[in-house]
N, C-alpha and C positions, 0 to 999 in steps of 0.2 A: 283704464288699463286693459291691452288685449294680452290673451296667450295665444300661441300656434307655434308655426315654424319658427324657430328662434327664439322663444320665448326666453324669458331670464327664469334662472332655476328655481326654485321654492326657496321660501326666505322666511323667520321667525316675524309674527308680527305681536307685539303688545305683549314679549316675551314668552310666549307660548308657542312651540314648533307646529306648522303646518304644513303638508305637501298637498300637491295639486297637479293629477297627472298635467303632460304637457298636451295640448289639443284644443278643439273648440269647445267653446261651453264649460270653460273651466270659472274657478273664481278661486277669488282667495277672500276669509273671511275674519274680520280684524274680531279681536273677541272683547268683549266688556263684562257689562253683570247682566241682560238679559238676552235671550235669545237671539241672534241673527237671523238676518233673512236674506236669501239669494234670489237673485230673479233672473231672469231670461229674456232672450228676444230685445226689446225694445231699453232698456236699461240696462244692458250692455255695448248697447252700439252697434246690434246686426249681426251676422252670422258668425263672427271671430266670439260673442257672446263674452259672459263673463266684465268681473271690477270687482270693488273690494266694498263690503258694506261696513263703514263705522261704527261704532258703540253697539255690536252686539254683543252673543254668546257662544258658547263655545257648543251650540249644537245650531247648524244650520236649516232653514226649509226649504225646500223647490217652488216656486212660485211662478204661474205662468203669466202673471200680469205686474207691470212696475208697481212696487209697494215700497214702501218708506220703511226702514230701519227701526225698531223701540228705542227711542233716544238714539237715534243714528246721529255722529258728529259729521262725517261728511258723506258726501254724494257720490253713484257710479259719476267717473271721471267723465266717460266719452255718453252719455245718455243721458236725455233732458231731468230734470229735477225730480225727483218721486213724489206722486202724490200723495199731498199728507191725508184726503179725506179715504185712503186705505190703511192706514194706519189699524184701523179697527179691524181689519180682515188680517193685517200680518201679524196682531198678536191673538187673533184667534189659531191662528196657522201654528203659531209658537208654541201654545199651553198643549196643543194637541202633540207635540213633538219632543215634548221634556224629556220623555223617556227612551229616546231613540240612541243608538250609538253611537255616533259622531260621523256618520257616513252620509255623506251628499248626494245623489246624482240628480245632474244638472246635464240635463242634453244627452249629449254624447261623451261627455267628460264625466271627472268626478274630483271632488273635492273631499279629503281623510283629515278630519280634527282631530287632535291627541292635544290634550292638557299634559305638558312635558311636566310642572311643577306639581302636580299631586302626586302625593304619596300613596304608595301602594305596600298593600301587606307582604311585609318579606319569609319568604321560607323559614320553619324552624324557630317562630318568634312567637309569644305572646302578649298582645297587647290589651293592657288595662283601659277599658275604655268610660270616661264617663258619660250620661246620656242624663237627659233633661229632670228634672225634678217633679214637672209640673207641665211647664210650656213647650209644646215642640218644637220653639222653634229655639229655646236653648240650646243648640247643639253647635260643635267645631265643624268647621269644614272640613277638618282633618280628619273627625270622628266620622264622620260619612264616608271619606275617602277608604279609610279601612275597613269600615264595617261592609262596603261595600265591594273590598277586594281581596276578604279574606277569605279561607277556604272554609273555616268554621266559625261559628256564635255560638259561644255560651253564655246562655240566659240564667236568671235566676228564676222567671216565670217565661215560661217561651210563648204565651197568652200576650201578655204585655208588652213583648220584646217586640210579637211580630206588628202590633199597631204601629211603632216607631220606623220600623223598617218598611212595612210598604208605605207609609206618609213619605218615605226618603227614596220608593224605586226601588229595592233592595229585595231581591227575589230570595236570597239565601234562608233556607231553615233553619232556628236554631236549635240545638241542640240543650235541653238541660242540667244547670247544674245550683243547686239549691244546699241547704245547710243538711238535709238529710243524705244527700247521694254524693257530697264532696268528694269524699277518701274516696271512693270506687271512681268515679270521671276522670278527678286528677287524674288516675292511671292510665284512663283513655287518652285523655288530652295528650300526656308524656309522647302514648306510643305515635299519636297524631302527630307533634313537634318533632319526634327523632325522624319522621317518615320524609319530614319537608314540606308537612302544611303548615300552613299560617293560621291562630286561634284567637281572636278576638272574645273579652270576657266583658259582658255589661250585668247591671244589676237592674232590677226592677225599675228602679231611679236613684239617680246621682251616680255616685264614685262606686265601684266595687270595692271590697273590702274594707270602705269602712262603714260600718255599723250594719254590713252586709256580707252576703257570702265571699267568698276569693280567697282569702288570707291561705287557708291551707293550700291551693293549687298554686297562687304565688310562691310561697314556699319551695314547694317539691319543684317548681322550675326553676327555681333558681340552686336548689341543691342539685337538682342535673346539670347544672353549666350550660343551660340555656338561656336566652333574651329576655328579658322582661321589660316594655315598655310600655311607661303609660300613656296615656291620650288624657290630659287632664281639661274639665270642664265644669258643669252643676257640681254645686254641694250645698242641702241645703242650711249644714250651720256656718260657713262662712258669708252665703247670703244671708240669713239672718243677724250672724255679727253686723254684716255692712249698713243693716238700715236700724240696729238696734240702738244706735247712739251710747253705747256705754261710755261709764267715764274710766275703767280699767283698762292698760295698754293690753295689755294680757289677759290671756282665756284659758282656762282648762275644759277638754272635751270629754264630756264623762261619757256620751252617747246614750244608749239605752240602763236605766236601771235596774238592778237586780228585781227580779217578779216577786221573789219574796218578801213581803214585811219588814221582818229583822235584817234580813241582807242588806236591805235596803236603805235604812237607817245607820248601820253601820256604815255604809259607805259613806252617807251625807256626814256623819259625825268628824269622819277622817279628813275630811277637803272641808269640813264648816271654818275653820281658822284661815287657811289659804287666802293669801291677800289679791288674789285674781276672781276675777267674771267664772262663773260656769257655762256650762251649754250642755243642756239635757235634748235626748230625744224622744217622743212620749204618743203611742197610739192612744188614739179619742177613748177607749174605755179603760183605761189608766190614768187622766190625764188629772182626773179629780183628788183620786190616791196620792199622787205622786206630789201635785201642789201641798197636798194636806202633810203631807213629809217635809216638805221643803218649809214649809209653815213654823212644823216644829222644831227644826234643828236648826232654823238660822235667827238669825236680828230680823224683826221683822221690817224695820227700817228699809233693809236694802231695797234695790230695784227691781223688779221682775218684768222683765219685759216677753209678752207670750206672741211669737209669733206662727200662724196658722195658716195652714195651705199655702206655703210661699210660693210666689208663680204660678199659682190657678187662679179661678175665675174669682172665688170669694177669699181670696186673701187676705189677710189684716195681721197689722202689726202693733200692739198695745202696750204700753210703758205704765206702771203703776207701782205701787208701795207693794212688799211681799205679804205684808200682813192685810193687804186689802184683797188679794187674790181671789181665797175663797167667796169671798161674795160677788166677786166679779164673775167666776162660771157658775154661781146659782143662778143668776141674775137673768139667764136668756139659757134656753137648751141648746143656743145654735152655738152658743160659745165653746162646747164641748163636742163640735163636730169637726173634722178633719184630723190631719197629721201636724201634731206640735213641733214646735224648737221652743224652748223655755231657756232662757239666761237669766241667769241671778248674776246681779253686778256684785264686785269687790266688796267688801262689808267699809263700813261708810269711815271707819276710824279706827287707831291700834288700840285695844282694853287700854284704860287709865292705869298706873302704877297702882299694884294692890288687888287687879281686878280678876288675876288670874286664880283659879282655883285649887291653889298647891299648898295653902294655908293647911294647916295640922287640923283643925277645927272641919273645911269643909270637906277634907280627904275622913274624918272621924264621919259628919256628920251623912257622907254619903256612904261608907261602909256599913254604918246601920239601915242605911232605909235600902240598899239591897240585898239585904238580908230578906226582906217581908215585900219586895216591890221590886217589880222589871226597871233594867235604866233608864227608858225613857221617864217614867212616872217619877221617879227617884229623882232624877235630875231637874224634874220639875219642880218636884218639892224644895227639893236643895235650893233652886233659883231663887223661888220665893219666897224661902228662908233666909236668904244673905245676901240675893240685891246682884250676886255675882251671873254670868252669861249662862243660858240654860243647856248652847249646843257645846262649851267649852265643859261644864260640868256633865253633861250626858259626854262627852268622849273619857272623863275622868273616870264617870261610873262604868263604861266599857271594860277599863283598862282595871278596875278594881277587881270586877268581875272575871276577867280574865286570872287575876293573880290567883285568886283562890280557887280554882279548879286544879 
């Protein structure tokens, strides 16, 4: 195909808008998933120059000698075949080019790519962005497209944020906003959204707000009557759901537990009944604590399946009885390295008729022994005195304890 005088006007090709002044040494450039490459002279057809290269991408090179398309589907029309032993030169031409802005020049013409169907950051908007867990190359197209066209980033580590971002090209600095400086940023971000920028929010890894900073700045934008969209992607307990094989439909997501001891206990007591999966999330020097909790407030029966470092290099995902746990992280130091997701499956069956702890006898026999004994110990005792569930009697002795204050 030539352009010059009379040329036919710029036309969408492969649903992406392109124009192409009118003149010699124009092209037009089909787009695919890897770079394109434009050539000149002799793969055009001579001075009118220019043709269209198939199966590329939406950033073009100038190349002075006929080169072959990466995965090019067809051929310049009017110019003998391209040589495929170039192929190796037009995708070195390529890699060197990723980062250019979609502007051609070819000859004496020029060639302007715009990707019409990506989205771009809108004014006065906030968007939640998720970004990879682990892998980088977990991410949306979408999430790149914004982060890459919005006026702000906010990070939860702007260390971590910015590896992501120049791996994606992404020149933008971000700005931080962390579980200490929320309430004061939020106010920045506001005044930034009323002004007409665009503020893209990501977290160290995965989703924002949850089990991460955001919840309060989501919040206060949406109490202003501004946007809030998110950009969903990584998470890493629904990744772990997915490869966890539980046999519960349903999950409850507790996320991080209380640091403290007691708090923490308490909680497990309150969800131990709950006839759904849990999902805990659990830093490498908690992770021994927190098994050793789950140990004692649940049937040790049920499932625990410990998944570690999901989507990095040394991931692993292991399914085992709850009562074998603890020997399972003594057993190798390394088992106790990385970032957890712990799911405890459904408890395996409902108490037998009888088995519940509301008898006179074990409501008696537990008001004595926390009298002289914390609940968890009490309800241990209690257990092993009448056969009945230890995490159903430790939430009895909770609630006894609570009476009498």
């Amino acid at each position: 195909m030539r352009l010059g005088n009379g040329a036919p006007p710029p036309r969408a090709i492969g649903g992406d808008a392109w124009s192409c002044a009118a003149g010699k040494g124009c092209a037009l450039i089909a787009k695919g998933g890897a770079s394109g490459v434009v050539t000149t002279g002799a793969a055009g057809g001579g001075e009118g120059g220019g043709g269209e290269v198939g199966g590329g991408g939406a950033i073009g090179v100038r190349a002075e000698t006929p080169v072959a398309a990466r995965g090019g589907a067809s051929d310049n029309a009017d110019g003998p075949p391209h040589a495929a032993s170039a192929a190796a030169a037009a995708i070195a031409i390529q890699e060197r080019a990723r980062d250019q802005a979609g502007r051609i020049n070819i000859g004496r013409g020029c060639a302007k790519v715009t990707d019409a169907g990506a989205p771009r950051a809108q004014p006065g908007t906030l968007y939640v962005v998720a970004t990879p867990v682990g892998n980088l190359r977990d991410i949306t197209l979408r999430a790149i497209d914004l982060l890459g066209s919005a006026d702000v980033i906010a990070a939860e580590d702007t260390r971590v944020s910015t590896v992501l971002l120049r791996h994606y090209g992404i020149a933008t600095r971000p700005v931080s906003l962390h579980e200490h400086n929320e309430a004061q940023r939020a106010s920045q971000v506001l005044d930034w959204l009323h002004a007409g920028k665009s503020v893209a929010l990501v977290s160290d890894a995965g989703t924002p707000a949850v089990s991460d900073p955001g919840a309060r700045l989501v919040a206060a934008v949406h109490a202003a009557g501004l946007p809030v969209v998110p950009v969903p992607g990584a998470n890493a307990a629904i990744a772990a759901v997915s490869a966890a094989g539980l046999d519960s439909e349903r999950f409850l997501f507790l996320g991080f537990l209380p640091v403290q001891a007691k708090a923490r206990r308490e909680l497990l007591a309150r969800v131990a009944k709950l006839p759904w999966a849990l999902v805990v999330y659990e830093a490498p020097h908690r992770v021994r604590a927190t098994v050793d909790h789950l140990v004692e407030a649940f049937d040790p029966r049920r499932t625990l399946v410990v998944a570690r470092e999901v989507t990095k290099k040394f991931e692993s995902i292991v399914r085992m009885p709850l009562g074998d746990a603890s020997g399972w992280f003594a057993a190798d130091a390394n088992h106790e390295r990385g970032e957890f997701v712990l799911l405890v499956d459904a408890p395996l069956e409902a108490p037998a008729p009888g088995d519940e702890p509301a008898s006179l006898d074990a409501r008696r026999l537990l008001a004595a022994l926390i009298e002289e004994l914390p609940p968890a110990r009490a309800a241990r005792v209690a257990a092993a005195a009448t056969g009945l569930p230890r995490e159903a009697l430790y939430a009895l002795a909770l609630a006894l304890k609570e009476e009498r204050r």
